[in-house]
C-alpha positions as CSV (number, residue, x, y, z in Angstrom):
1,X,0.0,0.0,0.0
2,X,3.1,2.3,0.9
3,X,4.5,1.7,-2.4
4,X,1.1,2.4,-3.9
5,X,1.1,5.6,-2.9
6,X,4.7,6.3,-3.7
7,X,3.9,5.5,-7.4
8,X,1.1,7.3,-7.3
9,X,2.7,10.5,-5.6
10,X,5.9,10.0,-8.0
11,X,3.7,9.9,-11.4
12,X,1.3,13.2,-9.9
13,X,5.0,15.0,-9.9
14,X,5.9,13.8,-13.3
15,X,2.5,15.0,-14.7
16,X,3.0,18.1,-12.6
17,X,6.3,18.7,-14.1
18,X,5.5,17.7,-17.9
19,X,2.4,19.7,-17.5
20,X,4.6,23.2,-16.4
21,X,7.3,22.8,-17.9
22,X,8.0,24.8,-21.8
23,X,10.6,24.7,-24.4
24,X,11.9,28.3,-23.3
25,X,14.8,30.4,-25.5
26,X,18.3,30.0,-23.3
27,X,18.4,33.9,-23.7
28,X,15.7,34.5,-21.2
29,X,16.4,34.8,-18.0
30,X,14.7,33.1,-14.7
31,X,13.0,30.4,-17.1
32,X,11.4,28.5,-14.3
33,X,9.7,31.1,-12.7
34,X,8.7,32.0,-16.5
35,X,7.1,28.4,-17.0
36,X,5.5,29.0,-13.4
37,X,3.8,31.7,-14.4
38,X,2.7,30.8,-18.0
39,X,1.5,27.7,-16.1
40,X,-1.2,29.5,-14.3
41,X,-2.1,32.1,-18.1
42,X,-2.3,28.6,-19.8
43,X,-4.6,26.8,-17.2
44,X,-6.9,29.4,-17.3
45,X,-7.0,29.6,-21.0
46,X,-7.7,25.9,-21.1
47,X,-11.0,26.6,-18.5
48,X,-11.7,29.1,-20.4
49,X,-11.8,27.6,-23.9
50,X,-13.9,24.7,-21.6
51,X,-16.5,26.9,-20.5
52,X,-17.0,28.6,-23.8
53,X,-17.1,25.1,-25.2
54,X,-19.9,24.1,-22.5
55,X,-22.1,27.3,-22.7
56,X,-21.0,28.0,-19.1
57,X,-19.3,31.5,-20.0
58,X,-17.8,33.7,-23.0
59,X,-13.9,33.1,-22.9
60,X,-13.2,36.8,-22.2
61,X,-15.5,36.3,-19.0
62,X,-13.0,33.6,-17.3
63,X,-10.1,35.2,-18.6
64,X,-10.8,38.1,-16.8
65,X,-10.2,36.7,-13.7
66,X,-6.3,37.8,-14.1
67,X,-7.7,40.9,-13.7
68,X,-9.3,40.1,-10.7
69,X,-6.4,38.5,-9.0
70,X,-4.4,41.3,-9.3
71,X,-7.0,44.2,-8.8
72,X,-6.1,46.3,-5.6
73,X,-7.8,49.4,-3.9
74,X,-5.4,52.8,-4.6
75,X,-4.4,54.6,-1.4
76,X,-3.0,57.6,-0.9
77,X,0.4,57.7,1.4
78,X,3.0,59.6,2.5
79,X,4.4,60.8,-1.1
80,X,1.4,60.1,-3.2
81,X,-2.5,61.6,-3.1
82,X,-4.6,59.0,-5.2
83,X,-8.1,60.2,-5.7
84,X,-10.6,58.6,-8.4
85,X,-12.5,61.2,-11.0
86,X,-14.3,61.4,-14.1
87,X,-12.8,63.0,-17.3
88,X,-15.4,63.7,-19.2
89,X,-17.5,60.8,-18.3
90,X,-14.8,58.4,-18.0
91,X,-13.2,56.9,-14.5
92,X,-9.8,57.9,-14.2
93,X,-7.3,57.7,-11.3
94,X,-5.6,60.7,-10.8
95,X,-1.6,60.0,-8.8
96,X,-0.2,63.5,-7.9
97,X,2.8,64.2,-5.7
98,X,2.0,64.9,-1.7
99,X,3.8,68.2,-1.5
100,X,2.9,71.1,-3.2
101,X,4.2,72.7,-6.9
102,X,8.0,74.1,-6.1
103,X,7.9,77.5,-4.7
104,X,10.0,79.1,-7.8
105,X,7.1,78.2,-9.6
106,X,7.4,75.6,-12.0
107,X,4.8,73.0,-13.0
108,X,4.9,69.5,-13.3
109,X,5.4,67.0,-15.7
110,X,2.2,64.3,-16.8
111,X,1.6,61.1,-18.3
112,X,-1.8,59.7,-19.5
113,X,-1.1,56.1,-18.5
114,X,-3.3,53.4,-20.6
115,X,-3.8,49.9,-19.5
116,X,-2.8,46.5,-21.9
117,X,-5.1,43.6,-22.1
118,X,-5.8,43.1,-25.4
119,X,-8.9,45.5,-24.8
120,X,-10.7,43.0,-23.1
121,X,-8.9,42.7,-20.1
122,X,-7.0,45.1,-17.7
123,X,-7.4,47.8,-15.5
124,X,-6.2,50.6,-14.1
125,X,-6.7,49.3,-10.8
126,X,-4.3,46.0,-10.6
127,X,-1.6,46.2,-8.8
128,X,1.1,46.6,-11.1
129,X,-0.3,49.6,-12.6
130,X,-0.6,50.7,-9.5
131,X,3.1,50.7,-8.6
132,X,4.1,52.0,-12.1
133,X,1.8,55.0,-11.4
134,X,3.4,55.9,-8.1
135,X,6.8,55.6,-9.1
136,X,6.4,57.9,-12.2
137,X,4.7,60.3,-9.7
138,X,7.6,59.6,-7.1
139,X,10.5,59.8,-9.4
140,X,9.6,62.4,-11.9
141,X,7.5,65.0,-9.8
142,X,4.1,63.8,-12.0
143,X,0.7,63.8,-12.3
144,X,-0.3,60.6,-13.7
145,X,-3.6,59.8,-15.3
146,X,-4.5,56.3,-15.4
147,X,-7.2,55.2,-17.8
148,X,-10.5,52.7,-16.7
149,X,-11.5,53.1,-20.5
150,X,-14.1,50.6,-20.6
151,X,-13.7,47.3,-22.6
152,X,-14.4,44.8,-25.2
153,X,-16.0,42.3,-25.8
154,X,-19.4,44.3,-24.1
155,X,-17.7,47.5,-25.7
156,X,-16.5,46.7,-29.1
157,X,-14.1,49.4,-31.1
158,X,-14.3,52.3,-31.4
159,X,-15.5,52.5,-27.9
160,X,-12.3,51.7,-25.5
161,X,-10.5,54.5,-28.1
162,X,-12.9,56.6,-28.0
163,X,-13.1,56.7,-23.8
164,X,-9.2,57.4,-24.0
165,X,-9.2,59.9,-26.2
166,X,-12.5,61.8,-24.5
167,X,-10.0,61.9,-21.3
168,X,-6.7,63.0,-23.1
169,X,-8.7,66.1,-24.7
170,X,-10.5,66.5,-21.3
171,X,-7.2,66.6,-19.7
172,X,-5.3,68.9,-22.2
173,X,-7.5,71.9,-21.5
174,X,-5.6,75.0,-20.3
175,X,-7.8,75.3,-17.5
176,X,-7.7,71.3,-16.0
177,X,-3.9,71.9,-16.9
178,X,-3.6,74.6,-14.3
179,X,-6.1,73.2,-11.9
180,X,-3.4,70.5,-11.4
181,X,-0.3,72.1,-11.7
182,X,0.7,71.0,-15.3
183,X,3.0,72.2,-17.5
184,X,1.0,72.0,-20.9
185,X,4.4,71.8,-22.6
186,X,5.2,68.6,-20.4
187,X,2.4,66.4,-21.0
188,X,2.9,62.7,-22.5
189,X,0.4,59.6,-23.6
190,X,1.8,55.7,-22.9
191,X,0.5,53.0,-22.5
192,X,1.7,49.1,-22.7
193,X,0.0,46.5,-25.4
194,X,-3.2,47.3,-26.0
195,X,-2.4,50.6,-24.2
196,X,0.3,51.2,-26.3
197,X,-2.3,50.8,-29.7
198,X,-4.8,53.7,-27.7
199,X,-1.8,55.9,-27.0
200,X,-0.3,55.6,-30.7
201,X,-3.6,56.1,-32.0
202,X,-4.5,59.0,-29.5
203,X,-1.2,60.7,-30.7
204,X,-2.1,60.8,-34.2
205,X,-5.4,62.0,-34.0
206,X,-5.0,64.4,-31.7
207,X,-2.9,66.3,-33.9
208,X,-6.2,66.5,-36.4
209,X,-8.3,68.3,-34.5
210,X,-9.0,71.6,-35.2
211,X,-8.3,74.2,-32.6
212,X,-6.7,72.1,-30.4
213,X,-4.2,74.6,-28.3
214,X,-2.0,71.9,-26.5
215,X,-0.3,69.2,-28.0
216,X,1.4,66.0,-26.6
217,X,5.3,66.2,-26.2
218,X,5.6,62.7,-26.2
219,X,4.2,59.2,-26.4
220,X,5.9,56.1,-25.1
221,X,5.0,52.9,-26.6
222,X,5.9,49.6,-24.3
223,X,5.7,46.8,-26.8
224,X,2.9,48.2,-28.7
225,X,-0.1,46.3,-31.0
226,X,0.0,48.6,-33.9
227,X,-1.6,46.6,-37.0
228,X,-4.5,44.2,-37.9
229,X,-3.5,43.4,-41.1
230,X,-0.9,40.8,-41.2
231,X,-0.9,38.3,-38.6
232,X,2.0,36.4,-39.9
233,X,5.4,38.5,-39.5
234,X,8.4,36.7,-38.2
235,X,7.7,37.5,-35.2
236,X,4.0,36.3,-35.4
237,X,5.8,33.3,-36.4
238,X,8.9,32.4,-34.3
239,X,6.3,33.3,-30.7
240,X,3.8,32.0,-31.7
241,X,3.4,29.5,-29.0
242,X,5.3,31.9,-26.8
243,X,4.4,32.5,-22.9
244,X,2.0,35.0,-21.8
245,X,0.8,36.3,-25.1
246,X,0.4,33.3,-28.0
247,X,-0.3,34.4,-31.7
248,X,-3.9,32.7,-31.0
249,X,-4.1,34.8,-27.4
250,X,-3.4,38.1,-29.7
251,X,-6.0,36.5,-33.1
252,X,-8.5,36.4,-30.4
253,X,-7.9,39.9,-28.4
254,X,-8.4,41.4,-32.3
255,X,-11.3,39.7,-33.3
256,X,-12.6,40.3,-29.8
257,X,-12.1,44.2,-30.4
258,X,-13.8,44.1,-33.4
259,X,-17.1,41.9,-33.2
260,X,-18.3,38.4,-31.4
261,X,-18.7,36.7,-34.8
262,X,-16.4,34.3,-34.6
263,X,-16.0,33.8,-38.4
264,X,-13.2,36.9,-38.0
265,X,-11.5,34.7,-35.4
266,X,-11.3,31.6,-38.1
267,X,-10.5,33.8,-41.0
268,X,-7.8,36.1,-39.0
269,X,-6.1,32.8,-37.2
270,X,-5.4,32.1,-41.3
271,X,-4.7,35.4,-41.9
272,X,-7.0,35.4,-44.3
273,X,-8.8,38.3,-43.1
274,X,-8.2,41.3,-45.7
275,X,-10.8,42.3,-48.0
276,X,-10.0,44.8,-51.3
277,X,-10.2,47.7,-48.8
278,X,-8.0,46.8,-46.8
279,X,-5.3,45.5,-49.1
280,X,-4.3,48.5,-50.6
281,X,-3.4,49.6,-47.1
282,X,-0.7,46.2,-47.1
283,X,1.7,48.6,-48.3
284,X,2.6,49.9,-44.9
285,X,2.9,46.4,-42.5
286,X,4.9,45.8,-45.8
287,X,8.1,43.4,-43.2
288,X,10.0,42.8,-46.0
289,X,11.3,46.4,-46.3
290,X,10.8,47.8,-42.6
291,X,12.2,45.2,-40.7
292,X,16.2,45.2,-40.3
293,X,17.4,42.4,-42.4
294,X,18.6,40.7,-39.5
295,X,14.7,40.0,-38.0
296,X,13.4,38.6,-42.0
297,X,16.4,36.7,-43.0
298,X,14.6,33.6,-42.2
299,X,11.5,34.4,-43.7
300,X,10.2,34.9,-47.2
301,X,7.6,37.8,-47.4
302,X,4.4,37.0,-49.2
303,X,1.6,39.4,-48.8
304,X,-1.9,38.5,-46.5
305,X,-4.7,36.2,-48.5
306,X,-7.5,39.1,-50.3
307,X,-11.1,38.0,-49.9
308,X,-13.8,39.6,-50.9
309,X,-15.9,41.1,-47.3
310,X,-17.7,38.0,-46.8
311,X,-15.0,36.0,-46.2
312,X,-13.2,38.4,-44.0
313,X,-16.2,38.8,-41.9
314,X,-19.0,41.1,-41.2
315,X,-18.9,44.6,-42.7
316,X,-18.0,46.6,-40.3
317,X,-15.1,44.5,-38.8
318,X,-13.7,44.4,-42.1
319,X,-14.2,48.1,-42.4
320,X,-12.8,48.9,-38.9
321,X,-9.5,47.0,-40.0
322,X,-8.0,49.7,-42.0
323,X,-9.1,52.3,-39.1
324,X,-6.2,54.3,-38.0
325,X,-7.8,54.4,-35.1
326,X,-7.3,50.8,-34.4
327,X,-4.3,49.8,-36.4
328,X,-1.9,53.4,-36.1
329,X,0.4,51.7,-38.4
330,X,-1.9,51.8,-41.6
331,X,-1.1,55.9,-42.2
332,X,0.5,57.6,-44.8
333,X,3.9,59.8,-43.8
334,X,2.2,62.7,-44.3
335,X,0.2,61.5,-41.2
336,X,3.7,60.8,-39.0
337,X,5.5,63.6,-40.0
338,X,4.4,65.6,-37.1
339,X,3.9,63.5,-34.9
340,X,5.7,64.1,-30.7
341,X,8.8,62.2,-30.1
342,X,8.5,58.6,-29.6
343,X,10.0,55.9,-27.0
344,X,9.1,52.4,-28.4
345,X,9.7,49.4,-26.3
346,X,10.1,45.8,-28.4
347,X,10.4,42.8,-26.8
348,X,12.6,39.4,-28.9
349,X,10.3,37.0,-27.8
350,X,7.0,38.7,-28.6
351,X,4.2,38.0,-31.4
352,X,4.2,41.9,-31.1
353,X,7.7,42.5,-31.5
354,X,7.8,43.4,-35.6
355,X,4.9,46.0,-34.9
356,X,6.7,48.5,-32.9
357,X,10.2,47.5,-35.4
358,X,8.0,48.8,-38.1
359,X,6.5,51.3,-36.3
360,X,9.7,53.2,-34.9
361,X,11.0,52.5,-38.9
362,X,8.5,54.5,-40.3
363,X,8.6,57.2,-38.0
364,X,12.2,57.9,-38.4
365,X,11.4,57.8,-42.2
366,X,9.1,60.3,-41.5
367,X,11.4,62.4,-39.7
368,X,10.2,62.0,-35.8
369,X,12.7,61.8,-33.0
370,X,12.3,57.9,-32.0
371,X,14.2,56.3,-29.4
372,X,13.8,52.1,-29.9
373,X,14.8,50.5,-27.0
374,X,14.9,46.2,-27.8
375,X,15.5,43.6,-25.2
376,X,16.9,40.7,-26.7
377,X,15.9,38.9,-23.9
378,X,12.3,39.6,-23.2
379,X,8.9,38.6,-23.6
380,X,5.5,40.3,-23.8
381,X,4.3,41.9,-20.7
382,X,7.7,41.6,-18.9
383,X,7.5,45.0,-17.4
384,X,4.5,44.4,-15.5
385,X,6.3,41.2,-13.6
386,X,7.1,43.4,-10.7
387,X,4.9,41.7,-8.1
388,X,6.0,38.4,-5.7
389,X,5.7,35.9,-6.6
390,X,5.8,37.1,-10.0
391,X,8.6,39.6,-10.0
392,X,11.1,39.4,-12.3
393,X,14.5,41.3,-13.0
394,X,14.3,42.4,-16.7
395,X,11.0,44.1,-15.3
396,X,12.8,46.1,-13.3
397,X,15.4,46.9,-15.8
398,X,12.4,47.7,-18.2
399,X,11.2,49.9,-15.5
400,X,14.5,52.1,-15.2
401,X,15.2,52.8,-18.6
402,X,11.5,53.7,-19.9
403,X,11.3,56.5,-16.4
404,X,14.8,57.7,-17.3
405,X,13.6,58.4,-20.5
406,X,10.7,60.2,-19.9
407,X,12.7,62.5,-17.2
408,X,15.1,63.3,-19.9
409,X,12.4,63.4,-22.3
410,X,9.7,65.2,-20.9
């Protein structure tokens, strides 16, 4: 019976171990605690598909218990006043410094912060955001503004983009400027992921609108999702199976934006999703010519499948495809050219990582001031990793470098 349960105990750990461990890149560094956590992302993922499967709930609706787990309550403390508000009918946390505006007089620096999750998941309120929001405020003197744009799939695009920009505009008058002791020469949009999408697409609009007085000075971009179009780059390709964020993880988040039909899902997941609108637009997610050699040596360039609307889905997820609103990547030059300086953050083993490559090539083209930083050793959503048990070192590296930038930046 004792050497019953000995077998027993001894094949639980070797299913315990198979079932955790991944096939991880030597590069990246504390590879256990990596296959620890993707354990937990890929469990639920598995429940989730389940439930979907079983009627019980939408995938979106289990998945969003990440968000759940890590959601905290924002204090204020002894260096930071956190108070909650509404910017123009959207819930914002507001993170300004304790002490008052220096006495010579000059204002503050701020940064309109903008959640990832695939614009289905996230919030303001989890703990990691949390943290990043007090030590921007702590280390750079800022007001921080961080986003509870409201999200997919009960809010479908353009809604989460249009919240965020509703609160940028909100925020950038003179008068709610002054009220918090703002520099309007100082002010900055980021955002990480799907944040990073809102805050490159806030950044190009804004400069449309007619009589608007103040304008960004900057937008930081942590491993950004900038396109729709192409869901096969190399980097689509080598991560696909990746931890954390899986080329079907980011199919899904898109489709998910877009529309509950899940004939967008199948016909994106074979990138067979572009319709004659959309393919004159091809031109611009074009790898073969904005990726350093280095990233497509391996890879032979064909252009996305073009179907007629039908098979690419419903009309107006087809339509909202080529929005520039969704995918900021699908603009002319003319469109970048005056655009605020740029800090893009890629990450090697990232489905994402050709989209900001592509991004910060274009707008150097274009003539903007871009500063790519690439870690040859990361993975999507590294920078957030900054809680036990989940803390890991590149995050704080990741940390570092994007606030040093933005004090010497903003």
């Amino acid at each position: 019976m004792r050497l019953g349960s000995v077998v027993v105990f001894a094949a639980l750990c070797c299913f315990a171990a198979y079932y955790v461990y991944e096939p991880l890149p030597e590069e990246i560094e504390e590879r256990w605690k990596l296959m620890l956590t993707s354990c937990f992302f890929r469990s639920l993922s598995h429940l989730a598909d389940l439930s979907e499967l079983l009627g019980l709930a939408d995938y979106m609706g289990v998945m969003y218990l990440i968000t759940v787990v890590e959601r905290v309550v924002p204090v204020s403390d002894q260096h930071v006043l956190v108070t909650e508000e509404r910017f123009d009918g959207v819930d914002v946390l507001l993170y300004q410094p304790r002490r008052r505006v220096d006495d010579n007089g000059e204002l503050r620096r701020a940064v309109v912060y903008l959640h990832g999750g695939g614009w289905c998941l996230g919030s303001s309120r989890m703990s990691p955001y949390d943290l990043l929001a007090r030590r921007m405020v702590t280390d750079l003197n800022a007001v921080i503004i961080s986003v509870e744009y409201r999200l997919a799939p009960a809010h479908h695009f353009p809604v989460p983009y249009e919240d965020v920009y509703r609160v940028v505009k909100h925020f950038l008058q003179e008068s709610v400027l002054a009220k918090y002791g703002v520099d309007a020469g100082r002010v900055a949009v980021s955002g990480d992921s799907a944040g990073g999408n809102l805050a490159a697409a806030v950044s190009q609009q804004l400069q449309k609108e007619p009589g608007q007085k103040v304008q960004l000075k900057a937008q930081a971009l942590l491993y950004p999702v900038l396109q729709a179009l192409d869901l096969n780059t190399p980097s689509y390709q080598q991560n696909r199976d990746m931890p954390i964020l899986s080329r079907t993880l980011m199919v899904r988040f898109w489709s998910e934006y877009f529309t509950s039909d899940k004939a967008l899902f199948r016909a994106m997941m074979a990138n067979t999703h572009n319709s004659p609108e959309s393919s004159g637009l091809l031109k611009f997610v074009d790898w073969s010519t904005f990726l350093p050699e280095s990233y497509r040596r391996k890879y032979n360039y064909s252009a996305p499948a073009v179907v007629g609307d039908e098979g690419a889905g419903t009309d107006g997820p087809s339509r909202s495809l080529t929005d520039p609103r969704a995918s900021p990547l699908l603009v002319p030059d003319s469109t970048l050219r005056s655009l605020p300086k740029a800090y893009i953050l890629t990450c090697e083993y990232d489905v994402l990582r050709d989209d900001g490559f592509m991004y910060a090539a274009r707008l150097r083209g274009a003539g903007v001031e871009v500063t790519h930083e690439h870690y040859d050793a990361g993975f999507h959503g590294a920078l957030l990793f900054t809680v036990w048990p989940s803390d890991f070192l590149i995050a704080s590296r990741m940390t570092d470098n994007f606030v040093s930038w933005l004090r010497e930046n903003l």
